[in-house]
N, C-alpha and C positions, 0 to 999 in steps of 0.2 A: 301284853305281847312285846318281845324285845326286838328292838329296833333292827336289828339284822335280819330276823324273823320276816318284820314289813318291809324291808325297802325289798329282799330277794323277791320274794311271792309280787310284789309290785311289779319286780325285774321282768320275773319269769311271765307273767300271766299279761303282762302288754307285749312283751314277743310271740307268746302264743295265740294273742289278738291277730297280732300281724302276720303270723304263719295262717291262720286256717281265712284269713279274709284272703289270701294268697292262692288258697285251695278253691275256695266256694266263694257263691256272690250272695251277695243282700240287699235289703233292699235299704236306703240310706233314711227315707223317714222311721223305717219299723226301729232300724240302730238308735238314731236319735231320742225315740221311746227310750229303749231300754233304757241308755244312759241316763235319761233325765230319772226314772224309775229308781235307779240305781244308786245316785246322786244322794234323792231325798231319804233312799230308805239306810244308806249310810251315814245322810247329814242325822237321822233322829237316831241311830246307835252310839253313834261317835259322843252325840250329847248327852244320853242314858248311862253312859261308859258298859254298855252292852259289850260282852265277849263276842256277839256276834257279827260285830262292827270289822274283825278282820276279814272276812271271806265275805261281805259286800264291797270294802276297799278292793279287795285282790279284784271282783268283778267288775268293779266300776275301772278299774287300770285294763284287763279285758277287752270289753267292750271298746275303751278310747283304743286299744291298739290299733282295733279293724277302722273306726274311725280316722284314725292319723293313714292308716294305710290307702283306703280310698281315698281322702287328699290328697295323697302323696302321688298316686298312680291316673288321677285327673286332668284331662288335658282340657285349655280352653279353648272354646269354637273359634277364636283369630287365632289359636297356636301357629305357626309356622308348617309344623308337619301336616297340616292340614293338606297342604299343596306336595302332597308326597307325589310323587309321579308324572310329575308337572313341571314342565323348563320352564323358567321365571327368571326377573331379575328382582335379588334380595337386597335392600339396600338397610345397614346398622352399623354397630360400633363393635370393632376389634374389642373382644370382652375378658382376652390371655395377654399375654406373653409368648409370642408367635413360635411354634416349636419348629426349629430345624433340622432337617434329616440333609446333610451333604451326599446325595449317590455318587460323584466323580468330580473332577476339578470344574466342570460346568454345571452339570444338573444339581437342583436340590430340592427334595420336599418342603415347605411350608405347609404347617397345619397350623389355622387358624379357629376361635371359638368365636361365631358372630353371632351379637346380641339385636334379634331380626325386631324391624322398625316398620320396616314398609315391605312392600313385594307388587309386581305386575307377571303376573305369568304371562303367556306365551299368547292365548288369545284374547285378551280381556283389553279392556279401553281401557282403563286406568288403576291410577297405584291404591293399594289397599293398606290400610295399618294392620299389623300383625303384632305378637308376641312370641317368646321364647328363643332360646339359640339353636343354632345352626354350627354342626361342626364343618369346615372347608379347607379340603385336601388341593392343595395348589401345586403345580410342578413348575419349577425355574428353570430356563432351558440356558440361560445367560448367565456367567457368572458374577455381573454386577449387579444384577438385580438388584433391587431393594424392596424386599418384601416390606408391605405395611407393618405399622406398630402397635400396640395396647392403646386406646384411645381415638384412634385414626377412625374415620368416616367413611366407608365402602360402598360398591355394589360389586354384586357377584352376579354372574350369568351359568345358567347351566340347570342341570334336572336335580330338583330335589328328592332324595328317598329317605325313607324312615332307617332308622337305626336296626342294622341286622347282626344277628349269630350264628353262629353253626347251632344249629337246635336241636341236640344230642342230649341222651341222658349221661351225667356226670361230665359234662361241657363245662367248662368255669364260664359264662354270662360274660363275656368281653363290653357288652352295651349299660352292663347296672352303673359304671360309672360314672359314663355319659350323663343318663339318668338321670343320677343322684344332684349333678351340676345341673339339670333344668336341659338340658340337650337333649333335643325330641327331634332330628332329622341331620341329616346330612346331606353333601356336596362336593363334587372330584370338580376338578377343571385343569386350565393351561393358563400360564402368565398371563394369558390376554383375559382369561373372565374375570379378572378383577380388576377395577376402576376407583384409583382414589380421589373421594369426592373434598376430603379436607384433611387437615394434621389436628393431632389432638395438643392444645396450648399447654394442659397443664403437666404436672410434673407427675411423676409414679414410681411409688417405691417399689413397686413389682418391679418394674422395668431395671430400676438401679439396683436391683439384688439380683436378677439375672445377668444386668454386666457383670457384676462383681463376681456372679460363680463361673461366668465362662470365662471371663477372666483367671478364675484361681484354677480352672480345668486347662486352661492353655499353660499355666504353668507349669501344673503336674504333667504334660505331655513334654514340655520342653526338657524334664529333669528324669521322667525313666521312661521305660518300653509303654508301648500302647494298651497292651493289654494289661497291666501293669497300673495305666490310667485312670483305665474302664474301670478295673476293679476297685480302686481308692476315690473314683468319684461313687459306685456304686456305696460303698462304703459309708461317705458321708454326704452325701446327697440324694443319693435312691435312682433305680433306675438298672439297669441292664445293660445298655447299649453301647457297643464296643467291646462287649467281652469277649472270649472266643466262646464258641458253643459247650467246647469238654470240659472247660473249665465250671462252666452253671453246670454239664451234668455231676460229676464230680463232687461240689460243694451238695446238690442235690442229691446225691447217690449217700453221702455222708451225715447228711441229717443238717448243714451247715448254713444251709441257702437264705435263712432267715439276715445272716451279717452281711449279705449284699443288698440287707433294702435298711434302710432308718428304722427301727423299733426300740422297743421296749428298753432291751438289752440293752440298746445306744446310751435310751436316756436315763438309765439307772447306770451305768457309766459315769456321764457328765453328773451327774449327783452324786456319786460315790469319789468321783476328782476333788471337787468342791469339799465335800464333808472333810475329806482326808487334811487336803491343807487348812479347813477352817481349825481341824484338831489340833494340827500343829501348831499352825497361827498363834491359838489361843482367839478368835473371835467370838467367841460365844453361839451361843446356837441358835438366836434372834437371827443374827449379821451370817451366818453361815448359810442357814435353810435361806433366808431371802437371796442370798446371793447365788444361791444352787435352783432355785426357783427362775431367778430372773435368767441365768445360763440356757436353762431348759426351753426357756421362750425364745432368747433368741438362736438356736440352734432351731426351735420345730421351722421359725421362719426361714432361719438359711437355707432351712432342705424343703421349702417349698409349701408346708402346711398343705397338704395332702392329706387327705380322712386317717390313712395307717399312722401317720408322726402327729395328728393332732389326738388321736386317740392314747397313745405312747404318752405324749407330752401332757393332755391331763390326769391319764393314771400316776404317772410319776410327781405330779404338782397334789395331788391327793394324800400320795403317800406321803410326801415332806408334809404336808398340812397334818398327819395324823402322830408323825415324829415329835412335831416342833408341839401338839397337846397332849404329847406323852398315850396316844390311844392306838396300839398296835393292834388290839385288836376289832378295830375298825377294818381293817381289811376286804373286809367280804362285802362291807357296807362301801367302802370307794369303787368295787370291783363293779357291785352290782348298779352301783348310782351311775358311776361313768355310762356303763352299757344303758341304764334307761334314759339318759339326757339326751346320747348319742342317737339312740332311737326314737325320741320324743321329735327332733331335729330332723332327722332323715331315718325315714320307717326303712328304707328299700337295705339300708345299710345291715338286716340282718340276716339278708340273701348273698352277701358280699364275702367273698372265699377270706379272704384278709381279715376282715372282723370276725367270723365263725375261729379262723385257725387261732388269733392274736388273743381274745376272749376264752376262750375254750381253755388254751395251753393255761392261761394266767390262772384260768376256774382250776385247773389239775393242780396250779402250784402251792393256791391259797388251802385248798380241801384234801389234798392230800399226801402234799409232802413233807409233814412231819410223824403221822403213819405209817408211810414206803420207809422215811431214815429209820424207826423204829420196827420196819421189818428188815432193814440190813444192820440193826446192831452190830452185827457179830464180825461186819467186814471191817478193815482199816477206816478208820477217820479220811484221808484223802481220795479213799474211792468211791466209800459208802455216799459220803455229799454232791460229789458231782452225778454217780448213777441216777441219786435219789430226786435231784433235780428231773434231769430228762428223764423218766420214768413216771414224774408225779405228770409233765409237760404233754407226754405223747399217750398217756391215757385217759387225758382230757381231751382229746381230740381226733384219739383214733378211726372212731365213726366219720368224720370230716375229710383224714387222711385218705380211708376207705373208698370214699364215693368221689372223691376227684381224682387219687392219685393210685390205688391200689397196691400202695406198694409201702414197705417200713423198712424203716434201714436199723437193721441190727450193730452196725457197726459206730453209730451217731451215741455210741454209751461212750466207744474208746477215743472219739474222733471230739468228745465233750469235756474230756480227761487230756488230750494231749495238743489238741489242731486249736480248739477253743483259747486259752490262755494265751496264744499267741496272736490271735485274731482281734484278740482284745487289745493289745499292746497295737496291731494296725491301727485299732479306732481311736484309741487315744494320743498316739503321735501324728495321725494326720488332724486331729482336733487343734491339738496346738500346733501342727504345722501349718495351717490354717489360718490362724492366729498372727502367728511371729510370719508369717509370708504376708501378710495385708501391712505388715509392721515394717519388717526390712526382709525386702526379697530373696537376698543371698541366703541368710539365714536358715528362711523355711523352705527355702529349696533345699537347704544340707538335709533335713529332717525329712524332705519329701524321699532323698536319697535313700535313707535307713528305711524308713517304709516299705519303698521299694523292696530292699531285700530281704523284711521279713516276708513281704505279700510273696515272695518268690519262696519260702520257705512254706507258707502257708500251703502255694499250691502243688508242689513238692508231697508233701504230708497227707490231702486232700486225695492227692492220684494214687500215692501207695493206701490208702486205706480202700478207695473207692474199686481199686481191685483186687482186693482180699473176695477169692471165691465165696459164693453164696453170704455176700454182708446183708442184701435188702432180700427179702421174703415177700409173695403176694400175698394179698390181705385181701377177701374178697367185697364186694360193696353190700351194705345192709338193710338198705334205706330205711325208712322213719320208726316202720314195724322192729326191726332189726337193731336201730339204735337204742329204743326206748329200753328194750331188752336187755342192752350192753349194758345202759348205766344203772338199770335197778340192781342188777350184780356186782358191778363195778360198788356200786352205793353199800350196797348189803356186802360186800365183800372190806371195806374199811369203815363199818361201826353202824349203818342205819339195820333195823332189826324191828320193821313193823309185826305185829300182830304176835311181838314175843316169836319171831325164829331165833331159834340159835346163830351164832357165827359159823362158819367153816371148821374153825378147826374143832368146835366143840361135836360137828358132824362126823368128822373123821372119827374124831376122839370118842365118841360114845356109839357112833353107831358105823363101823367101818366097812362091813359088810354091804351092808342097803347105800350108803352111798357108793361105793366101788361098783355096785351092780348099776344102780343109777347111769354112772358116768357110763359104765361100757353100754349100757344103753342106748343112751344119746347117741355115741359113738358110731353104733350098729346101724341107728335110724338114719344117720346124715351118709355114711357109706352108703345103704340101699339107693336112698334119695339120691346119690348122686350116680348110682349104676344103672338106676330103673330107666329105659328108655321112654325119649322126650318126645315131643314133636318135631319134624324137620323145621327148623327158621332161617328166611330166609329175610336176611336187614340190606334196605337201602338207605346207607348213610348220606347225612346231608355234610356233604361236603364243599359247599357251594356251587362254581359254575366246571362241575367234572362227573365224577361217575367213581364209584366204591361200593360194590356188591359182596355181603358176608353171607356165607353159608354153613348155616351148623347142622350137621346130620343128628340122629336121636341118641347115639351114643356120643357126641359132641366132637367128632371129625370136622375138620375146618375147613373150606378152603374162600379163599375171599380173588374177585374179581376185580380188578383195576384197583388204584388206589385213592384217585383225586389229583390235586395239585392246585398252585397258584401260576399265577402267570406275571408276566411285569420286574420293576425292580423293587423284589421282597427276597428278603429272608425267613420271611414264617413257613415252615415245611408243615403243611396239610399231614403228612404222613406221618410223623412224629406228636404236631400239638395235634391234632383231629383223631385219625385214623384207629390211633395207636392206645390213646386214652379211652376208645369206642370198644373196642378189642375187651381191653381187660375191665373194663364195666362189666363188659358179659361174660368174664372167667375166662376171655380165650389171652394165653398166656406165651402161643406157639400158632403159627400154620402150617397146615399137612398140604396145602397148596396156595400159590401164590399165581393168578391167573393174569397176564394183559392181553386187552383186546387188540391194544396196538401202542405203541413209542408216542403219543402224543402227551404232552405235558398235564392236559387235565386228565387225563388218563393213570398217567404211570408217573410224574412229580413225586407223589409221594413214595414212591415204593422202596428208594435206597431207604430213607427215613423212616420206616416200618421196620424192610431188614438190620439197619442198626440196632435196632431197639427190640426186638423180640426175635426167637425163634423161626424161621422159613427152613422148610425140610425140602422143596424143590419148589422152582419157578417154569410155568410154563410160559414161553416167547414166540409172540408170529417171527417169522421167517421175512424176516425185513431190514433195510439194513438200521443199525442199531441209534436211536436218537440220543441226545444230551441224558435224560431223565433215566435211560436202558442201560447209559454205559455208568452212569450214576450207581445203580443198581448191581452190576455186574464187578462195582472197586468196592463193594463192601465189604467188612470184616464181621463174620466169618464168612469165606465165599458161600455163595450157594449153590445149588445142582440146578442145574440147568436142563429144560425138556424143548425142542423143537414142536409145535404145533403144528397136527395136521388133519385135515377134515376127518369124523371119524371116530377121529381118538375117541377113549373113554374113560373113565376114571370111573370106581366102584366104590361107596363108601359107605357102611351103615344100607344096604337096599338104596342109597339116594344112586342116582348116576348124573353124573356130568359129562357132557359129550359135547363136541366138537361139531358143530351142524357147520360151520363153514371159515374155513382159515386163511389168513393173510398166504399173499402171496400163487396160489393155485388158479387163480385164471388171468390171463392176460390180454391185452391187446398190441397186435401188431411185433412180438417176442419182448413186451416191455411191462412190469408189475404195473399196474394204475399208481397212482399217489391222491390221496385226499383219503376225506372219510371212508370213500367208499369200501376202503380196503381192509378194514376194519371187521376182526374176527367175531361170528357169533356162539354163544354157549345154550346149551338148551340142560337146566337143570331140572328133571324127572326124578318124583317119587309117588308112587301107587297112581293115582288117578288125575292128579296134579302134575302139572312142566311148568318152567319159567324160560321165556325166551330173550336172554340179553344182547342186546344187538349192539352195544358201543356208539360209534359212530357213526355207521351201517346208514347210506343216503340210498337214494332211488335206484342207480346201476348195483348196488351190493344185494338188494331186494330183489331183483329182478332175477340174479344168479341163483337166488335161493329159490326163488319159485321156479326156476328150471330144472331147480332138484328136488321138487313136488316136497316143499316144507309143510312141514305138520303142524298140527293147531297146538296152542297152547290156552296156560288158565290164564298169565301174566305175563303180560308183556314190558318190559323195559326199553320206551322209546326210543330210538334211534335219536342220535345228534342231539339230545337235548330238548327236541321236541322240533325242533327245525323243519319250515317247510317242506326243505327237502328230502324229506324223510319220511316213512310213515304211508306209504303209498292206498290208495282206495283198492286194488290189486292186492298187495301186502297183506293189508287187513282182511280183506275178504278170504285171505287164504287160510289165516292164525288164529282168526274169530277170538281174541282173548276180553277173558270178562273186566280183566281190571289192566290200568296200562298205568306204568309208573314213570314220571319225568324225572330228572335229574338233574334241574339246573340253577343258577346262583342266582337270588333275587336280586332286581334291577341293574341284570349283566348285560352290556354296551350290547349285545347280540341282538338281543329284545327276543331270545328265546323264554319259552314256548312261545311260537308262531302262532297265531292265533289260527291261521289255516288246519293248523294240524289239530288243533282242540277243536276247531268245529265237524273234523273229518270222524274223530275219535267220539264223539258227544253225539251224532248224528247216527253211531249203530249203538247207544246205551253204554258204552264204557265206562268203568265207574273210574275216573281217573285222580292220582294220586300226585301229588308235587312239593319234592322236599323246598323248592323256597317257600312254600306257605305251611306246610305240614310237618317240617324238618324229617326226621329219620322216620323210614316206612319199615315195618316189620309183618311181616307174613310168617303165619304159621299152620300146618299142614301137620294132620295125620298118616294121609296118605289118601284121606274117603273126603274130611272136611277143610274148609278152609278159613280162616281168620285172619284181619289183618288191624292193627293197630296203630297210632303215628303218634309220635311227642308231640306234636300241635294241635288240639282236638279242636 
């Protein structure tokens, strides 16, 4: 069996360990069995030189998958997160390189990674030894602060919680790479919950390569614009921050967004530098590859050695390894060895959005772009290469594409032909401006300068392509059933041909009929399926500590209720990264309505950052006056229609109805609107034998109005405020009698919502109750007779 044959099926069959141990549990002695079963009955093939020694090997890498996977996903009884929920003081060692977030000339974030030693929680007589890290979110309210260092001796005071996500399906996992670093809990506090107990004596080259980069990033700000900055440290160091927002969608909308982080590209660059001058040189190809090797290393350090640039940097130390023994076509064997090292190391790594996309694209490059160039023969030499390139890239990965992002940029062929080559020319003069600036400063300031005005051409280029009408296309999501599908076609469509099929064109070509019938077929079947009416769904996304209700009627009318939001000082818009992503998971591409229950931030935050991003065909608005997050909403581009809310109203859609059971603003006290929750509008969604009653914010005086207007019972209730005691009244309920009641709020949110009062009021007449921080997204689905309800958290 040839070596490419085993190490792939190696590759493949220990990630498919680690996928289905992901899926299902086992139990760890029956594994144990197999493996050692497994072991012996490959050790006596292997020595027979039995053929049937491959597909015990392939088993025996199987089996170790799920194995590495339950080590990997193992926490021990002193872990730290043990004390999730639990105000403690954590006393370890600074285990980073402290990250700075400056929010204004005084405040500034400090996140720290601590490596937990000890702990006393909150009622306990004494200290306990623990293990694992703790990530700790610190705010500076002073500007001389001096946050602790890498090495430095701490205690931390405050509540510990576990590692959270928004728990949505096609959610990128924000917590896998926590994880993956042994970080099993977290901690917020204020300058005062941290207490330094000692300094660290010794030296840290972490620490002196992080002066030295903010150092070379102060430079790069002293010599062009800010954003300008952002984007040339993103460039060569990784990272995002400080860019402007249009600019990431842009590079994003373009296909481009990959040269804002360190990759592959980077480091086949810095080897393609190196090779160039060794040729000229004359150094030979010993002194060349060594010294394009050793480049490679110290570049993955400079940018931080982070999982994406350590993966880049030994795919590219592979390839120079298969140059410099003359075996190119080793390939497949570096591609698939890297990926099972990678995975042998950290199993969690093949749930990681960055290794699926960076793995996948390279899998399209290696298997099928010299096929694709061979089906563009017929184009120019200068376009057919670059096409054949991205083409071979984004159909290795399109399934991936699919289920995170739903969308394909059609214009990332001409944006890889024209915006590309110039982007490159960025990365390689901030490389050596990099260089000649550590050298003589003036210097690689001039060179920081030209940079500069290419990155200004770059993003020039990026915004005229990125609004060229209809460049990206939705793409809808597949998942696992729907992948496997892509690539046996994908496969059988460039050369595999089990059980003797023919190829495609030998189809067309000898039997044209039957397959043209075929196709319109298929064709026929997916139109019905997508005409035939559904069941009504109605989704409560988890959006942490807010509220975001979608509703799809059976013919797939939309209309979605509040948005979510963050609070604090952030820039992550809930409506945009959450919302928006949730939307087109489920094919909704557009809303036929856009509902608030009221201007408050967890409320309606998201909602301008919805309507940038997708179609709203009218917004309805309580009658209030307008908050930050409303008038947010109201400067979008394109505008939107605008409807006044008023008790009543109705909306028709598909049989569903949406109605207005009670609106902001219509009852008063003393000729003056209330202010607080209680003002806060309800919606009562009806269809056949089923209602869902969404109450917002809705406290005890908003309850109380509603039962003076003899409110009708519902199936589903959507708690008021969150779950808040004041909310939820024994009155209330007794009037709405609903079978299931659904919360909505952000796990271990300062509120200490759900109230516990209010769960025992709910729990006390049988409600079966529902809560996206434990359950993540709730989905109810409705005939009209039956009902069903399903959650990403089971």
């Amino acid at each position: 069996m040839a070596l490419n044959h085993i190490v792939l099926a190696a590759c493949a069959a220990f990630a498919a360990g680690i996928w289905l141990a992901e899926l299902t549990s086992w139990h760890l002695p029956l594994l144990i069995i197999l493996v050692i079963l497994l072991l012996i009955t490959a050790a006596r093939r292997i020595a027979g030189n039995s053929e049937q020694s491959f597909w015990s090997i392939t088993g025996l890498f199987f089996m170790a998958g799920m194995l590495c996977y339950y080590q990997a996903v193992t926490i021990r009884s002193d872990d730290i997160s043990q004390y999730a929920d639990k105000t403690a003081v954590v006393e370890g060692t600074i285990d980073n390189v402290p990250e700075v977030i400056q929010l204004d000339e005084q405040k500034k974030l400090v996140r720290y990674i601590l490596k937990a030693e000890k702990v006393k929680s909150e009622k306990a007589e004494q200290t306990v030894m623990v293990s694992g890290k703790l990530r700790v979110t610190i705010q500076y309210k002073r500007a001389k602060a001096n946050p602790a260092a890498l090495g430095d001796k701490v205690a931390v005071n405050g509540k510990v919680l576990n590692l959270h996500r928004y728990n949505n399906p096609g959610q990128i996992d924000l917590t896998a790479a926590p994880k993956r670093q042994g970080i099993t809990a977290r901690m917020n506090g204020q300058e005062e919950s941290v207490r330094l107990l000692a300094t660290s004596p010794n030296y840290s080259w972490q620490a002196a390569l992080a002066k030295w980069r903010d150092g070379m990033i102060t430079g790069l700000k002293k010599v062009m614009p800010a954003n300008d900055a952002a984007i040339l440290t993103a460039v060569l160091f990784g990272g995002y921050r400080g860019i402007d927002k249009s600019v990431i969608t842009d590079f994003t909308a373009t296909g481009l967004i990959h040269i804002l982080s360190v990759s592959g590209a980077h480091i086949a660059l810095v080897a393609g530098m190196i090779r160039w001058f060794g040729k000229r040189l004359r150094w030979g190809p010993v002194l060349t590859l060594s010294l394009a090797a050793l480049v490679i290393i110290l570049y993955a350090c400079m940018s931080g050695l982070t999982p994406p640039v350590i993966r880049s940097a030994l795919m590219g130390l592979i390839s120079l390894l298969a140059v410099l023994l003359e075996r190119d076509n080793y390939t497949p064997v570096a591609l698939a060895g890297t990926a099972l090292g990678m995975l042998i190391y950290q199993p969690l790594l093949l749930f990681d959005i960055s290794f699926q996309l960076s793995f996948g694209a390279t899998a399209g490059l290696v298997f099928l772009y010299q096929r694709t160039t061979g089906y563009l023969s017929q184009w120019p030499s200068w376009l057919a290469g670059p096409c054949a390139v991205t083409l071979a890239a984004q159909l290795g990965v399109m399934p991936v594409i699919a289920w995170y992002f739903n969308n394909f940029s059609l214009i990332s062929f001409v944006a890889n032909i024209v915006v590309l080559p110039v982007a490159e020319w960025v990365i390689i003069l901030g490389l050596a401006g990099v260089i000649i600036y550590t050298v003589v400063p003036v210097v690689g300031s001039i060179v920081f300068v030209f940079c500069s005005l290419l990155i200004g051409f770059v993003m020039m280029l990026t915004s005229l392509l990125a609004a060229v009408p209809y460049s990206s296309v939705y793409i809808p999501s597949v998942g696992i059933a729907g992948s496997a599908i892509y690539y046996s076609l994908l496969a059988w469509m460039y050369g595999w041909r089990p059980f003797h099929l023919p190829g495609p064109g030998k189809m067309i070509k000898e039997w044209p009929y039957a397959t043209a019938f075929t196709v319109m077929l298929l064709i026929c079947v997916i139109i019905v399926y997508n005409c035939y009416p559904k069941p009504l769904t109605v989704h409560f996304i988890d959006v942490g500590q807010g509220d975001a209700i979608l509703i799809v009627t059976p013919h797939g009318r939309t209309a979605l209720v509040d948005t979510g939001g963050t609070m604090g000082d952030t820039d992550f818009d809930i409506g945009e990264r959450v919302v928006v992503p949730y939307l087109k998971h489920y094919g909704v591409t557009g809303l036929d309505y856009l509902i608030l229950t009221h201007g408050h931030q967890d409320h309606a935050g998201g909602a301008a950052g919805i309507a940038g991003s997708i179609r709203v065909a009218a917004v309805l608005l309580p009658q209030e006056e307008h908050s930050q997050a409303v008038q947010a909403l109201l400067h979008t581009k394109p505008a939107v229609a605008v409807i006044p809310t008023y008790t009543g109203q109705k909306i028709r859609l598909d049989g569903v109805i949406i109605r207005i059971d009670q609106a902001v603003g219509e009852h008063t006290e003393n000729g003056h609107a209330p202010r607080g929750n209680e003002v806060s509008s309800v919606i009562r969604v009806s269809y056949g034998e089923h209602s869902f009653l969404l109450t917002g914010d809705l406290e005890a005086q908003g309850e109380a109005a509603l039962l003076a207007k003899n409110v009708a019972p519902c199936t589903v209730l959507k708690v008021g405020h969150h779950g808040s005691r004041t909310s939820t009244t024994e009155p209330f309920l007794q009037a709405v009698t609903p079978e299931f009641a659904v919360i909505s709020a952000g796990y271990g949110n300062r509120f200490g919502h759900p109230h516990s009062e209010t769960i025992q009021r709910l729990a006390a007449r049988k409600i079966e109750i529902y809560r996206t921080d434990r359950q993540g997204a709730i989905v109810f689905c409705s005939d009209g007779k039956t009902m069903t309800v399903d959650t990403y958290i089971k």
